[in-house]
N, C-alpha and C positions, 0 to 999 in steps of 0.2 A: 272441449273436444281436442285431442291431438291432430297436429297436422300429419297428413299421408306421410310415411317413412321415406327419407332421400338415401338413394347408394351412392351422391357424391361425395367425394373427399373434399374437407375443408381445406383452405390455405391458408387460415388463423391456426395460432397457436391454441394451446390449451385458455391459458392464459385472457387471450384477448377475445376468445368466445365466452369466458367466463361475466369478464368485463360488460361484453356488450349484452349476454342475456339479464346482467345486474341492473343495466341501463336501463332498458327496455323494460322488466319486469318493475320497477321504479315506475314508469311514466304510467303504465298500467295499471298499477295498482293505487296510482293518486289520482288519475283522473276515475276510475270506480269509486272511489272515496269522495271526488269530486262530488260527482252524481250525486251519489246519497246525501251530502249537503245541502246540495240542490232541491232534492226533496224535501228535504227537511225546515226547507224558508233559510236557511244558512246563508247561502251565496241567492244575488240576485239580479236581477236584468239578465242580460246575455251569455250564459254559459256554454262553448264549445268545445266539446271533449273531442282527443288526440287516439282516441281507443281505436287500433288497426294500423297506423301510420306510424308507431313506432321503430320503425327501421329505419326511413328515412333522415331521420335527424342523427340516430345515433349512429349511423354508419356515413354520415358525414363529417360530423364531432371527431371521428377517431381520425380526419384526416387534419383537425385546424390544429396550429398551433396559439403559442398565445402570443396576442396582438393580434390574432383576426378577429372578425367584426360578424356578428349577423343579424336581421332583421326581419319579422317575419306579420306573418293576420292576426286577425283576432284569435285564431285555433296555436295559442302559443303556450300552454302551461310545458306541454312536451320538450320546446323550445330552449325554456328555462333550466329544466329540470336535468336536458342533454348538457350545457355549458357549464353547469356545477353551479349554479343558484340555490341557494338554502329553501329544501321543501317548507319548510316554516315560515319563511318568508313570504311564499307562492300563494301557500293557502289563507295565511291572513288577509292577504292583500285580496283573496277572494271574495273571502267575508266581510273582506269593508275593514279591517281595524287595523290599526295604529301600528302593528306592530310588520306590519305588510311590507313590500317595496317600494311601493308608493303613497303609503303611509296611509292607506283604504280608501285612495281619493281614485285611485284606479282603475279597480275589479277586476273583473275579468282578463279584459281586452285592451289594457292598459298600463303594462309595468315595464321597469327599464331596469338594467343593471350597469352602472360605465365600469364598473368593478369586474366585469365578466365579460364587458363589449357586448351586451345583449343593447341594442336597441329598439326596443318593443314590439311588441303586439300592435296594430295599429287599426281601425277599427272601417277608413272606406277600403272599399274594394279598389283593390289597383294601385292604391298612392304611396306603399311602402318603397312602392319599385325603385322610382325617382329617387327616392331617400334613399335607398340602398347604393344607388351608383354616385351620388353626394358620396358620402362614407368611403366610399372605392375613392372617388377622387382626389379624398384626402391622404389619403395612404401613396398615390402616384406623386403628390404634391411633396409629400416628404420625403420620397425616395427611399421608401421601404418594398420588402417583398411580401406586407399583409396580403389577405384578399376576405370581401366579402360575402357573405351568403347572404343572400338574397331572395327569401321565399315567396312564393305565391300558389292562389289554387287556381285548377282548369279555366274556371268562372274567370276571374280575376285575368286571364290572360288574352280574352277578347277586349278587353281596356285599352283606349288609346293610347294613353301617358304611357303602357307597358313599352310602346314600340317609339315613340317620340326617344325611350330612356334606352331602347336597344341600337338606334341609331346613335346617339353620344358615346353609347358606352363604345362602340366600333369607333367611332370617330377620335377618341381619347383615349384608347387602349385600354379601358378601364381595368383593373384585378380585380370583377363582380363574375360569381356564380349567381346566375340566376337559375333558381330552383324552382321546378312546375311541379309542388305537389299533386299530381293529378289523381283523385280520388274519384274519377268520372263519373261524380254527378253535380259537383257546383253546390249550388245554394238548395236544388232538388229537383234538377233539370239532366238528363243523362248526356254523356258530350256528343252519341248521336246526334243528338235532339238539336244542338247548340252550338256547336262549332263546325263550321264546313271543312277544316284540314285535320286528320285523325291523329297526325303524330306534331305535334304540336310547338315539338321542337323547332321544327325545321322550318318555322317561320323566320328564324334568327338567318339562313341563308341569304334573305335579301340585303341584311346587313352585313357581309359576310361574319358571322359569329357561328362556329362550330357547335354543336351539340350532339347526342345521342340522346334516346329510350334507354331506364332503367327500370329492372322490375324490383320495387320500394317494396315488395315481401320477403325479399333477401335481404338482409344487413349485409354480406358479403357481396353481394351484389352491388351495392351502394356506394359501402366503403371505395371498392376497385373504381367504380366510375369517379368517382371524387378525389381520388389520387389524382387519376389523369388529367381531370378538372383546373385539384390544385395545382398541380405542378407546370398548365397551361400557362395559368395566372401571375403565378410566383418566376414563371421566366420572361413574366416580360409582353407575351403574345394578345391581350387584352382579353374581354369578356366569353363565358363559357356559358353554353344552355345546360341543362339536366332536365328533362322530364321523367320523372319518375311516378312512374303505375303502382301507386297506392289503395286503398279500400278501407276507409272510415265503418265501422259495424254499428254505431250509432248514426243518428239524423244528424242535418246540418248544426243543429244547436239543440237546446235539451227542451227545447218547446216544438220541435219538429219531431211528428210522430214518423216518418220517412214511409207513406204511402205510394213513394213514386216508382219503388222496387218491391221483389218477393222474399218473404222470410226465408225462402230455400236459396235464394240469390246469395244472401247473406252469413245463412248457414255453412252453404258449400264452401265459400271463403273462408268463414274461419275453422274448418276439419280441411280443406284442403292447402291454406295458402298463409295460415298464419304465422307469423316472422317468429312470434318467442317461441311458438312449437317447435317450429326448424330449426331453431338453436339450441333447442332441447334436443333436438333429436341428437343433431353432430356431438354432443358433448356426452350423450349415455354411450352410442353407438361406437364414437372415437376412444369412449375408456377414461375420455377427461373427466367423467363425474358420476357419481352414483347415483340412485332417485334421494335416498337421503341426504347429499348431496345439494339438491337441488330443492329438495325443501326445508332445508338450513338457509339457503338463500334469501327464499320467500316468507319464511318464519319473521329474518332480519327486514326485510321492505316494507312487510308488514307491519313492523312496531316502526318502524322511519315513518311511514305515512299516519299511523295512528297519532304518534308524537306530534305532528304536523299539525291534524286536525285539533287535538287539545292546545294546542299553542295558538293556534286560531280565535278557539273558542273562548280562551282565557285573556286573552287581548283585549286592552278596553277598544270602543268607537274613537275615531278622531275625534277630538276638539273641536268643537264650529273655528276656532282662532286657524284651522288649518286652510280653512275657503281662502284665507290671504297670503297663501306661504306659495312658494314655486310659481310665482305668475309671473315676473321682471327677474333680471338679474344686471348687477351693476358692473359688474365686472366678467367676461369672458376668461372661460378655465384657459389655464396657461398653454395647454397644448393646444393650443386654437391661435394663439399669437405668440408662438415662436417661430 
């Protein structure tokens, strides 16, 4: 379904709406690909598909440069796939094989890139945080102008350790975005239901940490907040909030049938608020693209993720010799001791 037609004017180029529906329609059409894997006994254990939240990463992405850092939950393939991680890499590592990021010892909710500064998906609720403002602190320590992102969902932001790590990061100035995915509903609990402060940002006030509400169905809405974000971070002034109002069109994971909400709930979101439609929109309406156009686009995503899943497929399993590989390491990477 298309989203409702917008009369705003963009303030992206041609260009860089191009880019971000490229993005976006990317994460989309692998985590749908995902699914069907899923279905299929392909991938297994915990699968969290990114389907509706596609805005928020990629309209964050277009503010980092390189040398920043991000960390994010288990709902990370989107993650990956915004930093420029090889879909073939993504999807092995799904399926368990060798040819994976973490060499199928991973799955899901488990792979890193130091080649791309992704530092994983992480699988308890809340514990990425900490790590995240780690990361931050290494960047202060060297005396750089990185900054990290720092993701988390609604759920995840009733965590103690979230605010133990919102106080340091005040205390230490840290260069950490910390990002509230907030897809209001957690694990399947709506934030009515769950959180007593509705805007959830402005918890960061007791620490004094600045934030705003972002609506995560605009990519142009995202990007803008995460300018100002970065450019908090990057001068110096320490940790920044973002909560961004997101909307997940699947369940928590691909074993939650998502009974907690109404099909019309979900519906009306995506005809009314969906991020790649809205970028579709700007780009026929603006003149920047044609419909064929746009499905030359999706033509190409389409063989990029089919490509994926056959490289997946074709991948042997690890080695049992793998159970003893990545446990100790004798020597610390050299950027850690200079």
């Amino acid at each position: 379904m298309a989203a409702k037609k917008s009369s705003a004017k963009s303030n992206a180029s041609a260009d860089e709406l191009k880019a971000y529906y490229r993005d976006m329609l990317l994460i989309r059409r692998f985590e749908e690909k995902a699914g069907q894997l899923y279905g299929m006994g392909l991938i297994g254990g915990f699968c969290h598909l990114y389907i509706g939240q596609e805005a928020v990463v990629v309209g964050l992405e277009a503010t980092a440069k390189e040398g920043d850092k991000r960390i994010t939950t288990y709902r990370d393939h989107g993650h990956m796939l915004a930093c420029g991680m090889d879909p073939n890499g993504v999807m092995a590592e799904l399926t368990g094989r060798e040819g994976g990021y973490s060499r199928g010892k991973g799955g899901s909710m488990h792979m890193f890139s130091t080649e791309k500064h992704f530092y994983g998906g992480h699988g308890i609720v809340g514990a990425n945080v900490p790590l995240g403002a780690g990361l931050a602190f290494s960047d202060k320590y060297r005396g750089n102008d990185h900054v990290t992102f720092t993701y988390f969902g609604d759920g995840a932001a009733n965590q103690g350790q979230v605010y133990e790590t919102f106080n340091m990061a005040a205390l230490w100035s840290l260069p950490v975005i910390f990002v509230i995915e907030n897809n209001q509903y957690a694990m399947g609990t709506s934030q009515k239901r769950s959180t007593s402060t509705q805007d959830i940002y402005t918890r960061g006030e007791a620490f004094g940490i600045p934030g705003e509400m972002v609506d995560g169905m605009d990519v142009l809405a995202v990007r803008d907040a995460g300018q100002k974000a970065v450019g908090h971070c990057r001068a110096g002034k320490g940790p920044y909030i973002l909560e961004i109002k997101t909307y997940r069109y699947r369940g928590h994971s691909m074993s939650d049938p998502a009974k907690y909400r109404t099909r019309e709930e979900v519906q009306k979101m995506r005809e009314e608020k969906d991020a790649i439609e809205h970028v579709r929109d700007l780009l026929l309406t603006g003149k920047h693209a044609t419909e064929d156009d746009l499905k030359a686009i999706d033509k190409v995503i389409k063989q990029i993720v089919n490509a994926s899943a056959d490289f997946a497929k074709d991948s042997p399993e690890p080695a049992a010799a793998e159970l003893w590989t990545d446990i100790y390491t004798d020597v610390a990477p050299q950027e850690l001791v200079e």
